[in-house]
C-alpha positions in Angstrom: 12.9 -7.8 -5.0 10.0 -9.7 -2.9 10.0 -13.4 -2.1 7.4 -15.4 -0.5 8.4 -17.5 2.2 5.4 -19.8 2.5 3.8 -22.9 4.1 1.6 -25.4 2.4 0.4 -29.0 3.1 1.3 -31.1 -0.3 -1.4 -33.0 -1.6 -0.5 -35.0 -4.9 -4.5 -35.7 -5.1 -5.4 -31.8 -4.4 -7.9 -30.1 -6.6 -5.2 -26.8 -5.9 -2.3 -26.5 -8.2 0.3 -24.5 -6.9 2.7 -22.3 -8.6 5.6 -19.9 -8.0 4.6 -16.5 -10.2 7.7 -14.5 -11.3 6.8 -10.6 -11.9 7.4 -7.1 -12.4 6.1 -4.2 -12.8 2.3 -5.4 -13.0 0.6 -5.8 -9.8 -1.0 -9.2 -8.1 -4.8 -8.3 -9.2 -3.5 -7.5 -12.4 -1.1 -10.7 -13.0 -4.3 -12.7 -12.0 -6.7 -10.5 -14.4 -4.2 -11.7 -17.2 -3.8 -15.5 -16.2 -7.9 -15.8 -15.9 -8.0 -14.1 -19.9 -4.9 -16.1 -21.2 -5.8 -19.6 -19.4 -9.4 -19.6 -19.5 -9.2 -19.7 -15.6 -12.6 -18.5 -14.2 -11.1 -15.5 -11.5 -12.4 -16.8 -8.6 -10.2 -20.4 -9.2 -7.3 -18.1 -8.4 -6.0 -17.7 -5.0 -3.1 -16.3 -3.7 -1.0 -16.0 -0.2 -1.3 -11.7 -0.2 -1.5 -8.5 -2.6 2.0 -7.3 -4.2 2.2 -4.2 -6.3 3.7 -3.6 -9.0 6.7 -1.3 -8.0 9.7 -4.0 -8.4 10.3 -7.6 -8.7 8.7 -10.0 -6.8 8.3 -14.0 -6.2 4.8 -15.1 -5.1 2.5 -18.3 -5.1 -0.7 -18.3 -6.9 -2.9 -21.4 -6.6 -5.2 -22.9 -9.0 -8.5 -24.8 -8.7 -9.2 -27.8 -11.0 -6.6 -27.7 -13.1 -3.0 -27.0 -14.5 -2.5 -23.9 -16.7 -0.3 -25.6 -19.3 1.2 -29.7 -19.8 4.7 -28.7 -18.6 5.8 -27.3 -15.4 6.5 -24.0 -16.3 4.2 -21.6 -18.0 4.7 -18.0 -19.5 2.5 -14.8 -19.8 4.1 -11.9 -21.3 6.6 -10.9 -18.6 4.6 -13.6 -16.1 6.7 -16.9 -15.5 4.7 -19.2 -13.5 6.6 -22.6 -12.1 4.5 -25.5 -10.9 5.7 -26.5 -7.3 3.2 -28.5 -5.9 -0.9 -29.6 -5.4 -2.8 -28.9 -1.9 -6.2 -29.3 -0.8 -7.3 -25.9 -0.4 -7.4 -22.4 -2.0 -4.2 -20.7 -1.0 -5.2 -17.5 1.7 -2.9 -15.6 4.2 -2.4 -18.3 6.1 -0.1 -20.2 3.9 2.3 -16.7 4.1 4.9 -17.3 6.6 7.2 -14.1 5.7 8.4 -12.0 3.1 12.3 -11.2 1.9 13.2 -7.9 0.4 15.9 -6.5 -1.4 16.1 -3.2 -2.0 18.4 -0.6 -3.6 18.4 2.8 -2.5 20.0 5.4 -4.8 20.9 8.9 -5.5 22.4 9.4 -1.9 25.1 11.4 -1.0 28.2 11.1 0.5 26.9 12.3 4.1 23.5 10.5 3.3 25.4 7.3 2.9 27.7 7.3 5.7 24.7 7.8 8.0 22.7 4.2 7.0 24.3 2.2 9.6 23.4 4.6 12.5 20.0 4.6 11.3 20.0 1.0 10.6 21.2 0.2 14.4 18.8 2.8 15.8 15.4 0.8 13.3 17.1 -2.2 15.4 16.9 -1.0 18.2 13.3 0.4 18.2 11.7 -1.4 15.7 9.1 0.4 13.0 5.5 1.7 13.5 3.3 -0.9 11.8 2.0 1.9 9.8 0.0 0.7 6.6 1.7 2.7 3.7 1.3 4.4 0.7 0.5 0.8 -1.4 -2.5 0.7 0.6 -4.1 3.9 -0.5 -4.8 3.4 -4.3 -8.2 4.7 -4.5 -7.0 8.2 -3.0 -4.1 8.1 -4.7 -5.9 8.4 -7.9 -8.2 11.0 -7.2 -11.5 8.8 -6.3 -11.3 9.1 -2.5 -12.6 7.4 0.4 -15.2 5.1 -1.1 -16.3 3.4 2.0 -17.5 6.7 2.9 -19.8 6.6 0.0 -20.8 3.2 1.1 -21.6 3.7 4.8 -23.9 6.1 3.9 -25.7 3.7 0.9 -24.7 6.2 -1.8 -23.7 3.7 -4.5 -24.4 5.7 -7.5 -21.5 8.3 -5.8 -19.5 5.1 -4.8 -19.7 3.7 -8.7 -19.1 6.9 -10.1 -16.0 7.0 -8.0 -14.5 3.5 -8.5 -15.7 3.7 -12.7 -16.0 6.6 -13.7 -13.0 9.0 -12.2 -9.9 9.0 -14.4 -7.0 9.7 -12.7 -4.1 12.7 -13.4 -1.4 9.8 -12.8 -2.7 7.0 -15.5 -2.0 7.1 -19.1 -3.4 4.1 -19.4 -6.4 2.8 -21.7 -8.5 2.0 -18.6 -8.0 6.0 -17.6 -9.9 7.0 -21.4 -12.4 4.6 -20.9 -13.4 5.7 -17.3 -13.0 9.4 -18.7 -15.5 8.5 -21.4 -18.2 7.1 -18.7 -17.7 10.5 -16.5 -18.8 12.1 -20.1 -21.6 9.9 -20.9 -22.6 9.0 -17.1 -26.5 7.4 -17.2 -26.0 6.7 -21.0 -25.7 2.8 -20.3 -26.1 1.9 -24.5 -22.6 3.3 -25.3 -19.9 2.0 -26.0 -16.5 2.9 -24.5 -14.1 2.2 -28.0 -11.4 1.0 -26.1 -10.3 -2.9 -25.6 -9.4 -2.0 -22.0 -13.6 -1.2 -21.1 -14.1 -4.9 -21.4 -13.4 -5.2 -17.9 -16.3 -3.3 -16.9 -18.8 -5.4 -18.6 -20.3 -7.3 -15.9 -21.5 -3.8 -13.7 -22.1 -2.5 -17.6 -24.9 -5.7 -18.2 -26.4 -4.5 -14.5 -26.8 -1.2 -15.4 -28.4 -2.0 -19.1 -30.9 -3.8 -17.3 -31.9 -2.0 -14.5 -30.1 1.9 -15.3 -30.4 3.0 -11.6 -29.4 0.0 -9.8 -26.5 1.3 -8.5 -26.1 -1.3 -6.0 -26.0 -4.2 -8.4 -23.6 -2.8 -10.9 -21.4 -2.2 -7.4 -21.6 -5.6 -6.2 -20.6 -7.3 -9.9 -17.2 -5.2 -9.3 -14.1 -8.2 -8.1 -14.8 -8.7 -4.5 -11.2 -8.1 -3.8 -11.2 -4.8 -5.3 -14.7 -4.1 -3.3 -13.3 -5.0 0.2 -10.3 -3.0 -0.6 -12.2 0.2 -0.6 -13.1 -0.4 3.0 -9.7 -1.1 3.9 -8.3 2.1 2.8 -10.6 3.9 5.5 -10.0 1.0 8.1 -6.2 1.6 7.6 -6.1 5.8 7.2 -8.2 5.5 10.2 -5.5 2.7 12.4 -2.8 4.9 10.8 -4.2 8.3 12.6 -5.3 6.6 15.9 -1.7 4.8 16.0 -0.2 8.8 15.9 -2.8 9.8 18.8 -1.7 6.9 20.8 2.1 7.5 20.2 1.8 11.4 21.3 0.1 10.0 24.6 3.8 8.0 25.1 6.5 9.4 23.4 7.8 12.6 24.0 7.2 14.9 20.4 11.1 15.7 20.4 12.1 11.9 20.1 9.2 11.4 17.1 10.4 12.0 13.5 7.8 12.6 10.5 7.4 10.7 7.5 4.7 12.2 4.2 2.9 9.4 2.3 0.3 9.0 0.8 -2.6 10.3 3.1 -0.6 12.6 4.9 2.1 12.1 7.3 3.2 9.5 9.5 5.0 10.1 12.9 7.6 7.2 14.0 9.9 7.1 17.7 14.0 7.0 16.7 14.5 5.7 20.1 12.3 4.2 23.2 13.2 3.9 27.0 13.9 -0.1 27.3 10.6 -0.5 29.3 8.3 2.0 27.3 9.8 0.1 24.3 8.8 -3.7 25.8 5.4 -2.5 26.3 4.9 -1.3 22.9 6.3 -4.1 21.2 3.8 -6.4 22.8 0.9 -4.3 22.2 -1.7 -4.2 19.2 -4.0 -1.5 17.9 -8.0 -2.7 16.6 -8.7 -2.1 12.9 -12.2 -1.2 14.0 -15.5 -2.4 13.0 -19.1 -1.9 14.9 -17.8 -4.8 17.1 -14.4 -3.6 18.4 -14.2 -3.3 22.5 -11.5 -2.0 24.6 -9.2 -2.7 27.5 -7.0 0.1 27.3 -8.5 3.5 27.8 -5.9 5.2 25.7 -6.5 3.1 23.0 -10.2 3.4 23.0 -9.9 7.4 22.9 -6.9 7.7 20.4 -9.2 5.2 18.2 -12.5 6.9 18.1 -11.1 10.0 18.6 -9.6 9.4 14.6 -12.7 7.8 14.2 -14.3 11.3 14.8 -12.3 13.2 12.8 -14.2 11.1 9.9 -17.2 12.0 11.1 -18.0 8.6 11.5 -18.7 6.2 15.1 -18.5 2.6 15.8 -22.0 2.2 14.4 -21.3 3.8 11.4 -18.9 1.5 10.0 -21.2 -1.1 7.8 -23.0 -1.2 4.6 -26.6 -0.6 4.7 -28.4 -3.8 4.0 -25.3 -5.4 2.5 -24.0 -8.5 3.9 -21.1 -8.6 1.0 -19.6 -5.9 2.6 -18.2 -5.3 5.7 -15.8 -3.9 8.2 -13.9 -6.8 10.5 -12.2 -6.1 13.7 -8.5 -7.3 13.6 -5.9 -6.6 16.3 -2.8 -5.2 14.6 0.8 -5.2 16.1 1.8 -1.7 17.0 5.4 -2.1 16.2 7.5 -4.7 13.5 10.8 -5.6 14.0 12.4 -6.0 10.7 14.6 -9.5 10.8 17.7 -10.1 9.8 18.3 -6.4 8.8 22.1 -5.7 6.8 23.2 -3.2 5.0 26.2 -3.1 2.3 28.8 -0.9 2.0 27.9 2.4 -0.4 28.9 1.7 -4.2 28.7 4.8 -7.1 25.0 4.7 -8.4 25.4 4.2 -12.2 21.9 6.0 -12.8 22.9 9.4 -10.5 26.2 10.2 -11.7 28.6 11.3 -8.9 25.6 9.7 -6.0 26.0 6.6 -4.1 23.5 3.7 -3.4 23.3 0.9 -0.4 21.3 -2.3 -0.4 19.4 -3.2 2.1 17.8 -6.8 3.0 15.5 -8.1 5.8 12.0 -10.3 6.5 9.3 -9.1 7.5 6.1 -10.9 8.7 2.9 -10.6 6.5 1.2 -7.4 6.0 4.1 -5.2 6.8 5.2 -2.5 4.7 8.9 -2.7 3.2 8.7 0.5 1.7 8.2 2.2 5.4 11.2 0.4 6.8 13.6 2.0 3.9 11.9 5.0 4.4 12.5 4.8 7.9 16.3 4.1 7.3 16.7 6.8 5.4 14.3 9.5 7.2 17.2 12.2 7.1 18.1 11.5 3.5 13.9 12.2 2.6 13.9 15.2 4.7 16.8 17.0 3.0 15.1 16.2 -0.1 11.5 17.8 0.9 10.1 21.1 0.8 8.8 21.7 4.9 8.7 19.7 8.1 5.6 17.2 8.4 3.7 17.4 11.6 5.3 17.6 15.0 9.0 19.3 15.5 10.9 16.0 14.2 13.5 15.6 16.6 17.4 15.9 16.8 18.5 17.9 13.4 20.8 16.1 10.5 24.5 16.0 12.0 26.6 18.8 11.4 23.8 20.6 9.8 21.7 23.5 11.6 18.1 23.4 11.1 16.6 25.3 8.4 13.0 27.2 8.9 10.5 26.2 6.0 10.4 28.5 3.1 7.4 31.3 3.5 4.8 31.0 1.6 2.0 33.6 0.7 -1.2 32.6 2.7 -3.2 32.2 -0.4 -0.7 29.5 -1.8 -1.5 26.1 -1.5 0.9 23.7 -0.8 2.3 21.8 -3.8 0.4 18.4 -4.6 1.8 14.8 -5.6 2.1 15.8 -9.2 4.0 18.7 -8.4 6.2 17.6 -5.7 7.4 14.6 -8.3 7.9 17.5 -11.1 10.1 18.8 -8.4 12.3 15.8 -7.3 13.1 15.3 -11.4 14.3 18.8 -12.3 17.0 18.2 -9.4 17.7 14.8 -10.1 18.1 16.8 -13.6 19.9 19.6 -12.2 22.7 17.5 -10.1 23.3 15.5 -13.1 23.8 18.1 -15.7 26.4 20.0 -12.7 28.7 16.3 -12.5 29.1 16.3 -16.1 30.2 19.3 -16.1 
C-alpha cells in the first residue's frame, strides 16, 4: 500500500480539480490513459504529483484542468475510484509531493529469516539506504527493447521506434504485446491494420508514418511525452546507479558492502558506516548527468564519467540531435535515504506459504525513493538464500550460524539463467515447500 502525503494551495476559483485516485494493479500512465478515454479528458489536462506502478495498492492525486469528471464527488473507473478533494490554480507536478507511506507485507520467510528482521531493521537505521533508482525504473529493458536513449543520441529514430513500437516483449500477454508483434512483422507497411482494439493507441505516430513513411522522427515525437522522457531516464538512472557503486568502492571497504540483483544488474549497498564516514555520506549528492554537469569532488567526477564510459558515451554525447523536445537535465541526487518512521511487526503464519511466516513493514520516504529497495534491503539475507550465486563483490559477514556456501559450477559454455528463468525457478520451490508441509 502507497499513500501520498501531499501539499496544495486550495483555490475554490481554480481551473485544477483535484482528486484522490484509488488503484491497483494498473500503473499511473495507464490509470490516466483510461480516465482521458472514459471522461473525454484531453491527456495533457491530467497532471499528477509522481509515477506509481502497478505492483500493489496505492493512494495518489491526479489533477484536472477545466473541469470535473463527473456531478458528484466521487467518480468510478473500472477498479479506479477517484474522490474530489479540492480546486488549485495550477497543474499538479512534483512539487505538490511532500512524502510517500508504505505498507508492505513480506511473505514466505522462514523461521530464521524472520527472527532476523529487527537486526536488519536497526542496522537500515542506522545506515540509511543507497538512493539507488530500482527495478520500477527500468521498463524499457525490462521488456526486451533496451536502452532507447542510446538510439536517440545517436539520431537513429527509425531503431529508437522500432524499439519502443514494435518489440513485443517475452513477459506481456497483453493485447498491446500482438499488436507490436504484428508491426515487427509488417515493419514499413504503414496501410495495415493491426486487428486488435489495443493498436488504437498508436494511432497518432501511425497518421505520421502514413504521411510521410520514413519520418521516423515525427512518428517518435507524437509518442506521450512522458513515456519519451522516460526513455532517457532509464540511461540517466543505470548510469547514477553504476557511478553511485564506483563512488562507494572508493569509501567503503568491499567486506562491509552486501549485493543486491535487479533489474539492470546488481546493486552494492554498506550494512554499516563509521559515524563520520556515514555523516559525510548522508549530506552528499550524486549528478544525474547531462552535457552541463560540473564537479567539485574529484571522486565524483571520475566514478561518474568513468560509468559514463563504460556506455561508450561523454558528457557531450548526452542530447538529441536537433531535438529540443528531448533532453538530458542535470539534477543532484541524495546519495543515501533514510527511511522514516521505520516499524516492523511481530512474524504471523503466511496463509499463502503454508508452514512460512510474514512481517509487515511501514515507513515514509521522500519523493523519488524506491520502497521496493528498502524491503529488499531489510531482507538482503532472506533474498540471498533464495538465489542462485553471489552478485558482485564478496558480500560481507555470512548469514548467522550458517557457513558460506561456494556458487554451484557451471560449464563455461552455460549462460547464466535469465529473468524468465530465474522466476520459473523461485515457483517450482515455492511449489516444492508447499507440497512437503502438506505432507
Amino acid at each position: 500500500m502507497v499513500r501520498e502525503g501531499y501539499r496544495f494551495a486550495p483555490d475554490r476559483e481554480g481551473p485544477v480539480w483535484v482528486y484522490r485516485m484509488d488503484k491497483q494493479k494498473v500503473s499511473t500512465l495507464q490509470a490516466l490513459e483510461r480516465i482521458s478515454k472514459e471522461f473525454a479528458v484531453r491527456r495533457r489536462d491530467l497532471s499528477v504529483c509522481g509515477l506509481k506502478d502497478k505492483q500493489g495498492r496505492t493512494e495518489q492525486l491526479v489533477g484536472v484542468l477545466g473541469g470535473a469528471l463527473g456531478p458528484g464527488e466521487v467518480v468510478q473507473s473500472g477498479d479506479l475510484r477517484l474522490q474530489l478533494i479540492g480546486r488549485t490554480a495550477q497543474p499538479l507536478s512534483a512539487e505538490n509531493l511532500s512524502a510517500n507511506r508504505f505498507e508492505v507485507t513480506v511473505r514466505d520467510l522462514s523461521t530464521e529469516e524472520a527472527a532476523r528482521v529487527p537486526e536488519s531493521v536497526a542496522e537500515v537505521q542506522r545506515t540509511g539506504v543507497v538512493n539507488y533508482f530500482d527495478s520500477q525504473r527500468f521498463g524499457f529493458l525490462k521488456h526486451g527493447q533496451g536502452f532507447i536513449a542510446k538510439q536517440l543520441v545517436r539520431g537513429d529514430w527509425e531503431g529508437a521506434l522500432k524499439a519502443f513500437f514494435a518489440t513485443p516483449s517475452e513477459l506481456d500477454k497483453s493485447d498491446d504485446a500482438k499488436v507490436k508483434a504484428f508491426w515487427r512483422d509488417h515493419w514499413g507497411q504503414w496501410q495495415e491494420r493491426a486487428p486488435l482494439e489495443a493498436g488504437k493507441r498508436y494511432a497518432p505516430l501511425l497518421r505520421r508514418l502514413r504521411e510521410d513513411p520514413r519520418d521516423f522522427k515525427g512518428a517518435f515525437l507524437h509518442i506521450d511525452r512522458r513515456v519519451r522522457m522516460m526513455a532517457l531516464f532509464e540511461l540517466q538512472s543505470f548510469v547514477w546507479n553504476e557511478g553511485v557503486k564506483r563512488y562507494l568502492g572508493t569509501k567503503v571497504p568491499s567486506a562491509e558492502l552486501i549485493g543486491l540483483r535487479y533489474q539492470a544488474g546488481a546493486l552494492t549497498l554498506p550494512r554499516s558506516l563509521p559515524r563520520e564516514l556515514r555523516d559525510e555520506l548522508w549530506t552528499k549528492t550524486f549528478p544525474l548527468l547531462a552535457p552541463d554537469s560540473t564537479f567539485e569532488d574529484p571522486l565524483v567526477r571520475d566514478a561518474a564519467l568513468g560509468a559514463l564510459r563504460v556506455q561508450g558515451l561523454r558528457l557531450e554525447d548526452l542530447c538529441v540531435p536537433q531535438t529540443p523536445q528531448l533532453f538530458f537535465k542535470q539534477e543532484e541526487r541524495p546519495l543515501f535515504v533514510v527511511p522514516g518512521k521505520l516499524r516492523v511487526n511481530e512474524p504471523r503464519p503466511d496463509e499463502l506459504n503454508r508452514g512460512r511466516l510474514k512481517v509487515n513493514l511501514s515507513f515514509t520516504l521522500p519523493p523519488g525513493a524506491y520502497a521496493t529497495l528498502v524491503v529488499r534491503r531489510v531482507l538482503w539475507f532472506a533474498a540471498e538464500s533464495k538465489s542462485e550465486s553471489p552478485v558482485g563483490r564478496p558480500w560481507g559477514r555470512p548469514l548467522a550460524a550458517k557457513a558460506p556456501q561456494p556458487p554451484a559450477a557451471r560449464a563455461p559454455h552455460e549462460p547464466a539463467p535469465g529473468f524468465l528463468e530465474r522466476q520459473r525457478r523461485k515457483k517450482e520451490a515455492r511449489s516444492s515447500r508447499r507440497r512437503t508441509a502438506k505432507k
